[in-house]
N, C-alpha and C positions, 0 to 999 in steps of 0.2 A: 504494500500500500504506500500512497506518495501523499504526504503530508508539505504543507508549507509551516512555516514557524516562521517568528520575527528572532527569534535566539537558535543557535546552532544546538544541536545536540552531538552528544560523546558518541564516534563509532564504538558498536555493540555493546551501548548500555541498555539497559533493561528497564521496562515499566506496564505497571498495570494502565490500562486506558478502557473508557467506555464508550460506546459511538452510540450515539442519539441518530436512528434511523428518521425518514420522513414517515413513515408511519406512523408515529410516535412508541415505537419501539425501542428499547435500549442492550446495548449484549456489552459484556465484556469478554473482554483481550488480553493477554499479555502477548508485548511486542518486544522487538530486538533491533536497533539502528545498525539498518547493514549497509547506508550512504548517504552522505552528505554533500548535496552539493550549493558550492559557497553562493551567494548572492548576487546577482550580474550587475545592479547598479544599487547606486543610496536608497535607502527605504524599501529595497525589495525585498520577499522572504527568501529564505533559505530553503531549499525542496530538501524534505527529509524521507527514506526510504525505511520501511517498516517493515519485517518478516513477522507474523504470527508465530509466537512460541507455542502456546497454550490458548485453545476454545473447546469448548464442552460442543456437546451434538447436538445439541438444543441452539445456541447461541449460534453453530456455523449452521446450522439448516434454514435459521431465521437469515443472515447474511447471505447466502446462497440466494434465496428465494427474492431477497430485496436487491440483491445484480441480477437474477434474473431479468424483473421487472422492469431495471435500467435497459437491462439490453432489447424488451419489447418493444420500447417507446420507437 
């Protein structure tokens, strides 16, 4: 997953995260920063690259199903 941020994060630090689907659904995650890449001008984010460590089956079947619906549109 490709995240932006105004602050860089550490390659392969660890964190729990939750994502607020449009549905009004929420799953959590634990992620892993597997790239950063730096900022191409002033005020721009930093794109941060995200591996999934850890989702239960419940939580990825809910996130499946919500790219699913992305990819119908």
């Amino acid at each position: 997953m490709l995240i932006e941020s105004e602050v860089p994060f550490d390659l392969d630090s660890s964190f729990d995260m939750t994502l607020n689907l449009n549905d009004k659904k929420e799953i959590s995650i634990k992620g892993k920063v597997v790239t950063l890449f730096e900022a191409q001008a002033d005020n721009a984010p930093y794109r941060v690259g995200i591996k999934f460590t850890s989702i239960n089956d419940t939580d990825r079947e809910v996130l499946k199903d919500y790219i699913d619906s992305l990819l119908d549109d």
